[in-house]
C-alpha positions in Angstrom: 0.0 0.0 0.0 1.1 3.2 -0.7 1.5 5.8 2.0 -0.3 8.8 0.7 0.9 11.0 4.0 3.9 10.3 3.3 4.1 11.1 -0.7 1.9 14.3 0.0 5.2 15.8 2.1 7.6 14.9 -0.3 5.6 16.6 -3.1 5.0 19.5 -0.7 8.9 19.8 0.1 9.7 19.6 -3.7 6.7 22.3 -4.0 7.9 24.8 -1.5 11.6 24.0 -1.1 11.3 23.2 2.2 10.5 21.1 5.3 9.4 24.1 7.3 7.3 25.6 4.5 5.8 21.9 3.5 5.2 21.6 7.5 2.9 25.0 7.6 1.1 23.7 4.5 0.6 20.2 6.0 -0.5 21.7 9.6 2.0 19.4 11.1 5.6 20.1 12.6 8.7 19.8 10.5 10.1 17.4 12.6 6.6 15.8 11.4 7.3 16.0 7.6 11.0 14.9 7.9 10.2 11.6 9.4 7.9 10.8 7.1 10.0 11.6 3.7 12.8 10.2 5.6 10.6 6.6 6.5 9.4 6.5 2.6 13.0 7.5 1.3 14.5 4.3 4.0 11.5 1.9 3.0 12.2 2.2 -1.0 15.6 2.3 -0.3 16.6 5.5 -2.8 16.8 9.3 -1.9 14.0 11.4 -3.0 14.7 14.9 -1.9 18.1 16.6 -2.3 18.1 18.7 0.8 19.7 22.1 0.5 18.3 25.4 -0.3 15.8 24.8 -1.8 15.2 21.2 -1.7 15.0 19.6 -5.0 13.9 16.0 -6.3 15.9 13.6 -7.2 14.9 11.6 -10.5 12.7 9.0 -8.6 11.2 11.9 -6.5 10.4 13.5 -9.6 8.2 10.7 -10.5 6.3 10.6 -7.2 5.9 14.4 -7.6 4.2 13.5 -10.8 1.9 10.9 -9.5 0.6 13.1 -6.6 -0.4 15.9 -9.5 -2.4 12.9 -11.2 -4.0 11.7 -7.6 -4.7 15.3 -6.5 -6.4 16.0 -10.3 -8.4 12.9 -9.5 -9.3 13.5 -5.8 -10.5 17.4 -7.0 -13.2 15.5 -9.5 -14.1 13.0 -7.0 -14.7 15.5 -4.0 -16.7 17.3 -6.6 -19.0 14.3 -6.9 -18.7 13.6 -3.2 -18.4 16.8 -1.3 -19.1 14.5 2.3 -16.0 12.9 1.4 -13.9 16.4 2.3 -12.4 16.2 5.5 -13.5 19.7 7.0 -10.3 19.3 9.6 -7.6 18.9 6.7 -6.3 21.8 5.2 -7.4 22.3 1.4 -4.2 22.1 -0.4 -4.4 23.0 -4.1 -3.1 21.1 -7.5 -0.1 22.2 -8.9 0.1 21.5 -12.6 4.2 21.1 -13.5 4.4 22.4 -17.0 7.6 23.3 -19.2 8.2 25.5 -22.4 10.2 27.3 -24.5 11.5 31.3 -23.7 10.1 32.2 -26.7 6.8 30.8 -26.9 6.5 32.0 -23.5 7.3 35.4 -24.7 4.9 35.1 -27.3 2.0 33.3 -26.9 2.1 30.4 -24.0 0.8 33.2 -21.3 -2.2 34.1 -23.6 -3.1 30.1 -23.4 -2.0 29.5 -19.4 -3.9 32.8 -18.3 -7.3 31.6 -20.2 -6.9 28.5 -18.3 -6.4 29.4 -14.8 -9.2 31.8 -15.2 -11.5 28.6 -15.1 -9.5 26.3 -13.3 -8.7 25.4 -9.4 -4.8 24.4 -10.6 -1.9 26.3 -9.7 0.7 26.0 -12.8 4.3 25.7 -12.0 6.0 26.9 -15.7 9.6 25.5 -16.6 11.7 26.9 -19.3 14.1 25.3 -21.1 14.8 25.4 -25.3 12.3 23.9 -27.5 15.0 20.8 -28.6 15.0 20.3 -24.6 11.8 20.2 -23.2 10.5 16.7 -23.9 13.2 15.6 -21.3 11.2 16.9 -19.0 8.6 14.6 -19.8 10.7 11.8 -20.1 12.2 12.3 -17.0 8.6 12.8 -15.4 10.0 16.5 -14.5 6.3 17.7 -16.0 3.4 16.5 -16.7 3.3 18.3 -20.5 5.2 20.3 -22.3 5.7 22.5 -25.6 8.6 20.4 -27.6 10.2 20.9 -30.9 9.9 17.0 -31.2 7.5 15.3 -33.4 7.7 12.0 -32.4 5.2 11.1 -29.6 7.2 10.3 -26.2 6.5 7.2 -24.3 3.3 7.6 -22.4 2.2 10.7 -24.2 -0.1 12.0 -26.7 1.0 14.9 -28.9 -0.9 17.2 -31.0 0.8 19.4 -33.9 0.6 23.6 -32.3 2.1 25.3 -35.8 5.1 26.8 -36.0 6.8 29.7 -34.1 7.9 32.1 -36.8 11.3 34.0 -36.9 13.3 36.3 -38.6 16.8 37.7 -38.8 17.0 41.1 -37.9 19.4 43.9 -36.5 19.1 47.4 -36.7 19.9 49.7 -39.9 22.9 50.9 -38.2 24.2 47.3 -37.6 23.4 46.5 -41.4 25.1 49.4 -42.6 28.5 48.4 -39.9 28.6 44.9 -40.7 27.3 44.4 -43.9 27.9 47.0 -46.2 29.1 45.0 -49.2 26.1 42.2 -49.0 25.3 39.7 -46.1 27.8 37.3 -47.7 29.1 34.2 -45.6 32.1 36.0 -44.8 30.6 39.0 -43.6 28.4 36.6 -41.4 31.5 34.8 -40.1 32.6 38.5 -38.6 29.4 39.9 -37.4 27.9 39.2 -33.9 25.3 37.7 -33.4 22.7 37.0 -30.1 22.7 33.4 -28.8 19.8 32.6 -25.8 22.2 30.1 -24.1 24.4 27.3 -25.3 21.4 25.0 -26.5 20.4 27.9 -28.8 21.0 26.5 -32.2 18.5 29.1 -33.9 21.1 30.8 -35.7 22.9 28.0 -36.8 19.9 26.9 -38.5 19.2 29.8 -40.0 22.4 30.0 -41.8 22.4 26.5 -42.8 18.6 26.9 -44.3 19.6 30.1 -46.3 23.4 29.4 -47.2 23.3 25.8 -47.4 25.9 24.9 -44.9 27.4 26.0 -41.3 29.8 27.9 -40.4 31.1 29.4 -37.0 30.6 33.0 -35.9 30.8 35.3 -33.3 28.0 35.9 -30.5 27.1 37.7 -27.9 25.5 35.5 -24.9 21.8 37.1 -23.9 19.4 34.5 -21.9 16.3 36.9 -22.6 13.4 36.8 -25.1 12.8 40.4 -24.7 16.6 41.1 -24.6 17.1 39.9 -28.1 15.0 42.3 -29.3 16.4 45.1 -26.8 19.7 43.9 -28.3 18.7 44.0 -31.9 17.0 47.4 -31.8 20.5 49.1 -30.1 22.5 47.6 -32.9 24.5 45.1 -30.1 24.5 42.2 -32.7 21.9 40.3 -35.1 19.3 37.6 -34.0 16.9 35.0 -34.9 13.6 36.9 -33.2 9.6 36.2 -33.2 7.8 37.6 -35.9 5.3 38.5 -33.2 7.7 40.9 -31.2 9.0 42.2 -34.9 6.5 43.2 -36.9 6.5 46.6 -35.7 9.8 46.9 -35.7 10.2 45.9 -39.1 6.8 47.9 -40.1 8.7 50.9 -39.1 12.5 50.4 -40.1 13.5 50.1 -36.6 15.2 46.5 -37.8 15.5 45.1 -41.0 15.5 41.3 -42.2 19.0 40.2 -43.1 18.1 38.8 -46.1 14.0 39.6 -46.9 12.2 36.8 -47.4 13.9 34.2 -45.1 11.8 33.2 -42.6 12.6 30.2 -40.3 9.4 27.9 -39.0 9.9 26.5 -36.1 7.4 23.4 -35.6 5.8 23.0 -32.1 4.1 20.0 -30.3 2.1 19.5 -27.5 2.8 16.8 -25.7 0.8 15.7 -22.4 1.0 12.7 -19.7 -1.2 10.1 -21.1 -2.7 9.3 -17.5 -3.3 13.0 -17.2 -4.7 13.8 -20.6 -8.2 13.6 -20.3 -8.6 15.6 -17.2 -6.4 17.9 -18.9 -8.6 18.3 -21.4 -9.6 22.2 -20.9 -6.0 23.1 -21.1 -5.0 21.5 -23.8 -7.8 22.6 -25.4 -6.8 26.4 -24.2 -3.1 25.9 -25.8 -4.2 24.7 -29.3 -6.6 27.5 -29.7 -4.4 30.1 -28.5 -1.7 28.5 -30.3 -3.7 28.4 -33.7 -4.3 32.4 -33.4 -0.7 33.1 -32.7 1.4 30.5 -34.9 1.9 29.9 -38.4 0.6 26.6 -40.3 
């Protein structure tokens, strides 16, 4: 039998990154909560909480954390149907939906969808970001419970629906044009120009280059882990990016930046990809990201 006391603090540790906070949330002491992670952690025989500040999950935590969001999900529908079932003495302790995402598409669009849902929902939402190439390990690792991937294959124990694509452009200011480019934007003017990289799994620039020159090469960069700062960056002339049509278009509209080369878009496919166990009551959200994600995204 699982101990459900006993899961409920470690998910409420990993939640709040730490015992004394999980113990005010519990109504219990944090001598209390410690004893019971530390009897579940001895019984299984692994570690599920890296203590420090804040506490963290291990792998195998991760996976409990996951099962507690699908037991709360289903203990919400079933109180609804059975409202003597609620305990009156036990505090009400609210659903936490683990999600993850892109920067950009949390930049662009992802708030629009996450806002319409918790308007009309009881979840809390608990928003990860990590690049687009990155994100299913999340999943995989039972980190979240969905996520927005750039991969098209369905993960294990998932079901995945197609979003669009996220839609970006080259740009950079006249003024950086007119500096680093004034004979052309030729592979070797590219190879001396800097350009704005999110982090070191950014490989948007890279495959722009490749799609409109037909191979790689290396260049310069600047380092700038902001969705908003590449545009910031772009407009002051710091270097040239790969940015959202959707934070562009005026830009562009109004000569603020210019496309390197006109005409040389690059589509960036998204997927939605959700726990299998979790789908159904999942339902309104995913419903929410697909329609907000057809409005925003190109097909």
């Amino acid at each position: 039998m699982l101990d459900y006391s006993a899961l409920r603090a470690v998910s409420t540790v990993v939640q709040t990154g730490s015992f004394e906070k999980a113990a005010a949330i519990l109504n219990v002491t944090p001598s209390a909560v410690s004893q019971r992670v530390k009897q579940l952690e001895e019984r299984l025989g692994i570690v599920l909480i890296v203590r420090g500040s804040p506490c963290t999950a291990t792998e195998k935590g991760e996976w409990l954390c996951r099962h507690m969001e699908n037991v709360g999900m289903l203990e919400d529908e079933l109180f609804g149907r059975l409202p003597a079932l609620v305990d009156p003495g036990e505090p009400k302790q609210r659903v936490t939906l683990h999600i993850a995402t892109n920067a950009d598409s949390l930049g662009t669009w992802f708030v629009d969808a996450m806002s319409g849902f918790a308007k009309r929902s009881p979840y809390l939402l608990n928003i990860a970001i990590d690049d687009q190439d990155h994100t299913a390990e999340w999943l995989q690792r039972g980190r979240v419970i969905a996520a927005v991937t750039g991969l098209e294959k369905p993960i294990q124990g998932c079901r995945r629906i197609s979003l669009g694509s996220l839609r970006y452009h080259a740009t950079a200011s006249p003024d950086f044009i007119a500096r680093h480019f004034a004979q052309g934007v030729t592979p070797e003017a590219i190879m001396n120009a800097p350009a704005l990289t999110f982090n070191q799994k950014d490989r948007l620039q890279s495959r722009w280059i490749r799609q409109t020159f037909g191979e790689d090469f290396a260049h310069p960069s600047h380092w700038l882990p902001s969705t908003q700062g590449f545009v910031d960056a772009s407009l002051s002339g710091m270097g040239w990016g790969m940015n959202p049509i959707q934070l562009v278009r005026e830009h562009l509209e109004a000569g603020r930046l210019v496309e390197l080369i006109p005409g040389t878009p690059l589509d960036i496919p998204l997927y939605w990809q959700v726990n299998r166990l979790a789908a159904d009551r999942l339902g309104e959200l995913t419903r929410e990201i697909t329609a907000t994600a057809k409005y925003y995204l190109s097909t």
